[in-house]
N, C-alpha and C positions, 0 to 999 in steps of 0.2 A: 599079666592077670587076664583071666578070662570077663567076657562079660556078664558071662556068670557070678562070679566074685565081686566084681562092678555093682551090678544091682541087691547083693546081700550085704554090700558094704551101705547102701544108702536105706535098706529096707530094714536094720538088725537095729530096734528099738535104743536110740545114744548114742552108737556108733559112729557113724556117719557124722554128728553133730559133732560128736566130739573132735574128729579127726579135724573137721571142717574148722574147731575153732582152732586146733592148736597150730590149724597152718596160716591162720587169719591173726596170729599176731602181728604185730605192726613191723619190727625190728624182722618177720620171716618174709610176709608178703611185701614188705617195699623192696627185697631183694638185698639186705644191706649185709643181714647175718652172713648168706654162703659166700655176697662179691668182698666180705671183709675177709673170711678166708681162705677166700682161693685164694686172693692176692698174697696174703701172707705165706701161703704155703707154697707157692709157687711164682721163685723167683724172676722168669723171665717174662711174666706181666706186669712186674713195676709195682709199685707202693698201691696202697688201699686207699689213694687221695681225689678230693673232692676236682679237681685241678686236674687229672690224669683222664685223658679221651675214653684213652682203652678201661678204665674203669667205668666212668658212667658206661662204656658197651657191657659190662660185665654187670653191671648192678638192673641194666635194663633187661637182660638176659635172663639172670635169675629169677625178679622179679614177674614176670610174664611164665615162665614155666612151672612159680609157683602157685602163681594165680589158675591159670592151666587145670593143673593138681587140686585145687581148691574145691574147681567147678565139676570135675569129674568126681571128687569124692562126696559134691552136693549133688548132682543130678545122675550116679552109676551109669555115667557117658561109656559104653565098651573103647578099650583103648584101641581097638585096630583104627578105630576113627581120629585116634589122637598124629599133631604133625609136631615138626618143629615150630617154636611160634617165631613171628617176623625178627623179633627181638635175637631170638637165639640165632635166625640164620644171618643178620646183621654181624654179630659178634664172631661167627664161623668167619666170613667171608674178609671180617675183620684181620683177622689171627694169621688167614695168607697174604694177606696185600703188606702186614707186617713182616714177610718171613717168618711167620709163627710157626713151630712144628703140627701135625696131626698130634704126635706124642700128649700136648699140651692140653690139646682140644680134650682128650680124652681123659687127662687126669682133671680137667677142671668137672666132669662129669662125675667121678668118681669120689674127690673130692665133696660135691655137692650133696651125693646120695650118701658120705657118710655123715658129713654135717646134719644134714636131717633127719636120719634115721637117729641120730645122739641129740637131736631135740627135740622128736616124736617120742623117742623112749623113757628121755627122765619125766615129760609132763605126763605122759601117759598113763605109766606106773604111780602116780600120785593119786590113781583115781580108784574106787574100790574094785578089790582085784577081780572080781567076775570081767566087769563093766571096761576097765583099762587091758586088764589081757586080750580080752577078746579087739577093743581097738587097736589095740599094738600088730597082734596079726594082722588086721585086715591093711594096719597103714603097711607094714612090713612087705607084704603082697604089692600091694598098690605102685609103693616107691621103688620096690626091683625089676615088676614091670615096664611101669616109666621109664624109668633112664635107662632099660635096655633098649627102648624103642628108640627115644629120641637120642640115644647116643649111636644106634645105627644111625639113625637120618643125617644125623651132625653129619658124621664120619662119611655119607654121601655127596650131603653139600662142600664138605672142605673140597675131598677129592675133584668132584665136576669143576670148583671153582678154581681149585689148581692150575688145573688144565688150562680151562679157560685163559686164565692170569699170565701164564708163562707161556703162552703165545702171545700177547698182546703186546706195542708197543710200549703201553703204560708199564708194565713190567720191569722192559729194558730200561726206560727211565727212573722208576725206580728205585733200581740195581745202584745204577750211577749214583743218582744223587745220597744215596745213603752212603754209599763207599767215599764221595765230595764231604759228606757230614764229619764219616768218621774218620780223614783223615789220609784214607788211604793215598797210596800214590797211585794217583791217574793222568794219563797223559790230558793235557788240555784242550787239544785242540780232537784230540779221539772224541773226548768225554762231551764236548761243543755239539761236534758232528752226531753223536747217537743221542743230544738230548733235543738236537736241531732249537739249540739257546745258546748264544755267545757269551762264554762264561768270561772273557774278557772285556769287560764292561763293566759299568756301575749301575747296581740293582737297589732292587729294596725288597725284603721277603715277607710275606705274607699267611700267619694261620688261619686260615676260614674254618671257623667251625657253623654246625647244623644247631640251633635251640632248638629244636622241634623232635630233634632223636632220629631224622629222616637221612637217607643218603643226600650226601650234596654232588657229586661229581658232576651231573649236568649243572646244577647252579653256579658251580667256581669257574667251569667254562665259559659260561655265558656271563657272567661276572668281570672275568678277563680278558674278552672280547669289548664289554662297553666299556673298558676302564681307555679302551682305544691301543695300547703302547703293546712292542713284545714282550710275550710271558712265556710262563713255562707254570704247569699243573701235573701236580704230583702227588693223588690221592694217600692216605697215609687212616688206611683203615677204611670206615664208610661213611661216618658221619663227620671228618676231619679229610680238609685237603691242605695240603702246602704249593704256597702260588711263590713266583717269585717274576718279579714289572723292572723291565728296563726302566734304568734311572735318569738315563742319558738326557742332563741340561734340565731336570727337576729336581725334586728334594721332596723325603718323606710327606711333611706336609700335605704339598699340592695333591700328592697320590691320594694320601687320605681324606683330602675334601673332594677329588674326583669317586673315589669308592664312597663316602659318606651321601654323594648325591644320586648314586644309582640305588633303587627301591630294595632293601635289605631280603625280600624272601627268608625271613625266617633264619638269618645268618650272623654270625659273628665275626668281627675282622679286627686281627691284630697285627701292627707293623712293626718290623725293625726300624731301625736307621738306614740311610745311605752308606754301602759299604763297597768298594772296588773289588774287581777279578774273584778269583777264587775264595780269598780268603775273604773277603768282602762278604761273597753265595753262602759263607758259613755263616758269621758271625752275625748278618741282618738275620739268617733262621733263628739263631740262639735267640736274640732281642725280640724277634718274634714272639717265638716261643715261649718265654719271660712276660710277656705285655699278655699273653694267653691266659697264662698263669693268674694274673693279677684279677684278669676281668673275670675268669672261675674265683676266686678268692676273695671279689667283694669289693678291688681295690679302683675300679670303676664299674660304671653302666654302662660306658659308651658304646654305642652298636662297633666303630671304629677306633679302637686306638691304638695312637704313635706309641712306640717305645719310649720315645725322647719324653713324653709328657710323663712316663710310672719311673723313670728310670731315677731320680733318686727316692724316691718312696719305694721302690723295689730294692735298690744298693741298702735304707736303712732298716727294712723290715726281714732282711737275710737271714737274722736270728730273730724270732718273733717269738718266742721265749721272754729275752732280754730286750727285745723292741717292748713287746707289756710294760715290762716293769718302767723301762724310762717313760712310759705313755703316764703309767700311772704317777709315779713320782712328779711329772711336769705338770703334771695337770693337775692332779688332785678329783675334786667335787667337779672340775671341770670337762671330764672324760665322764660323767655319766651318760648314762642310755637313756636318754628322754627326749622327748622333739623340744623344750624349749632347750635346752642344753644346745642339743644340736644344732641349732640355731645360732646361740651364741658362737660359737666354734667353726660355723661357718663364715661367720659376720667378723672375727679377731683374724682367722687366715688371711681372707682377704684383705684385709686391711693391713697386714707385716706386709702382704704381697702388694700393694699398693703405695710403699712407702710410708703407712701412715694418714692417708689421705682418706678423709672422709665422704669428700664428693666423688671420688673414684672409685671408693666402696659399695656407695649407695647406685652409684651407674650400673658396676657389675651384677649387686644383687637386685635390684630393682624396688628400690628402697629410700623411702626418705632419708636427709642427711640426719633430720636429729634423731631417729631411729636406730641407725647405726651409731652414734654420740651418745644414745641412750645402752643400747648392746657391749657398747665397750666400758662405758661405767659398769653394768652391772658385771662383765667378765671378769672385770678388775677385783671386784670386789670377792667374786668365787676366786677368784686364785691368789689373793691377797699381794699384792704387788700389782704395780703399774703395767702397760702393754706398750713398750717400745719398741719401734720401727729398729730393723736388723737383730732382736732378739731371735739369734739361730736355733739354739736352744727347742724353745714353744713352739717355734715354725716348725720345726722336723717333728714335732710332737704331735702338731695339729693335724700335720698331714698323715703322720699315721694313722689317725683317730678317724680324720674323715678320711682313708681308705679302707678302715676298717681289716686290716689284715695284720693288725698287731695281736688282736687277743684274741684265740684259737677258736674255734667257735665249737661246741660240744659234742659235732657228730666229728670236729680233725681230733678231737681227744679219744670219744672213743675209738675213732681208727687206730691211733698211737698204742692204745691200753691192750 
């Protein structure tokens, strides 16, 4: 589009407004409409979930280039001015460090321009036909502009960053450790020597993620530098790295209280278990990457946590479907959404987990005894039955409840729908 066009888009009495609201829906501008289906339409970016890296890359992507779109069809910005925004070249630079093809790059462009152009057209059309025809053109113009531009720039960035990438040693590592992931056979003492990390050894692996949407790669280094022990950093996208800290004569834990005392920067860190040699480098990533999962899903807060602490709240909530329903049935009026509920719920876990013990309940929560005596009358009473020590049962219940990843939450529904 000319900036000509530009400026008769913002100057044509409606137009312009109109465009401006229908791209200011909520479901377009947070990015959620096009990153639900690119995901679906294209298989090798993985599921449309809340928990998936490369999704929040794909949903911040969108979102920013809708936004973009928005301001040029409120201010007739000329588009030779228009760039990739931070978001989309995050998401480019993403898609190589993944072995992601260009191919990909380019249909999620394509993709996007048709999604929008089949959301632009049905609201538009709803509006009297002078007034919606003549918007439809202009957005029509606008959105084929657009994504011709920034899907050349894309198609720039992937390229330089290719290059870049596949000279680097981070590359070669890489290579390795995904081929370590998936199985392949590699010699080990090769695979040692090009990660310059003794895969024969006992590790413990690590997913650092970015909360802030920023690259981490400087931060997971300097991260694994003060954690003090050998590691090995192995970027996995831009705003996710994969660490993996010699275990040798420690145990998960200690690691996590050593990462939980260096000052977070904006980060997330999730651990496996202690796990030996090769098959060890695999299976603490998997638990990793599980304990990842959980802290996207709700299932903690904590800036750092062990696998071992989710791992059966993670084993029971496998089917979260039928994890609800047993939530629901054990609990009852007890599984409400309320703070004094949750309260209660807090105050009955601890205390199965405590043996039963009241003054070891009121120590954990910080709580008088007859407080907690008072908490579990009234629980008793919502769930009509007594609360005894070793009921497995309500335990696995509770913990579902307070990890909150049993009952799907309404934006995992409509990704599913």
């Amino acid at each position: 589009m000319t900036a000509a066009v530009n400026t008769r888009i913002g100057a044509r009495p409606g137009s312009g407004d109109v465009l401006l609201r229908a791209l200011e829906e909520d479901d377009v501008l947070s990015g959620r409409l096009l990153a639900r289906e690119i995901h679906r339409r294209i298989p090798d970016l993985g599921p449309a979930e809340r928990a998936s890296v490369l999704y929040n890359e794909t949903l911040a992507c969108c979102a920013a280039h809708v936004r973009q779109m928005a301001r040029i069809a409120e201010t007739g910005e000329p588009l030779t001015s228009v760039s990739v925004p931070d978001a989309g070249r995050e998401f480019t630079v993403g898609l190589v460090r993944r072995r992601i093809g260009l191919p990909v790059l380019m249909r999620t462009y394509r993709i996007g321009q048709n999604v929008l152009w089949g959301m632009l057209s049905e609201r538009l059309r709803l509006l009297t036909p002078a007034v919606g025809a003549q918007a439809l053109d202009d957005a029509t113009a606008l959105l084929l502009d657009y994504i011709d531009r920034v899907s050349s720039s894309a198609t720039e960035i992937y390229v330089g960053e290719q290059g870049r990438w596949h000279r680097s040693a981070a590359a070669v590592r890489a290579d390795v450790v995904r081929d370590l992931l998936d199985g392949v056979a590699v010699d080990v003492d090769v695979a040692s020597r090009r990660l310059g990390y003794e895969l024969r050894r006992r590790h413990v692996a690590a997913v650092v993620a970015s909360t802030s949407g920023r690259a981490v790669d400087a931060a997971v280094d300097d991260l694994a530098a003060q954690v003090g022990v050998t590691s090995l950093v192995v970027p996995s996208g831009t705003t996710e790295a994969w660490l993996w800290l010699a275990a040798d004569g420690r145990d998960d834990e200690e690691l996590a209280a050593r990462l939980a005392a260096i000052p977070p920067r904006g980060l997330r860190i999730a651990l496996g278990a202690v796990g030996d040699g090769r098959e060890g480098f695999r299976t603490s990533h998997e638990e990793a990457q599980e304990a990842r999962r959980m802290q996207e899903l709700g299932g903690s807060s904590a800036a750092v946590l062990p696998y071992r602490r989710i791992e059966l709240l993670s084993l029971l909530a496998a089917d979260r479907d039928r994890a609800a329903r047993f939530v629901a049935r054990e609990l009852g009026d007890l599984g409400r959404d309320d703070d004094g509920t949750e309260a209660l719920r807090e105050t009955v876990l601890a205390f199965l987990e405590h043996g039963g013990s009241h003054l070891a309940t009121a120590a954990q929560l910080a709580l008088h005894k007859n407080t907690v005596f008072s908490r579990i009358r009234r629980a008793e009473g919502v769930l009509g039955r007594p609360i005894m020590p070793g009921n497995a049962a309500l335990h696995a219940a509770l913990l579902l409840a307070d990890g909150a990843v049993a009952m799907p939450a309404a934006e995992d529904r409509a990704l599913a729908s």
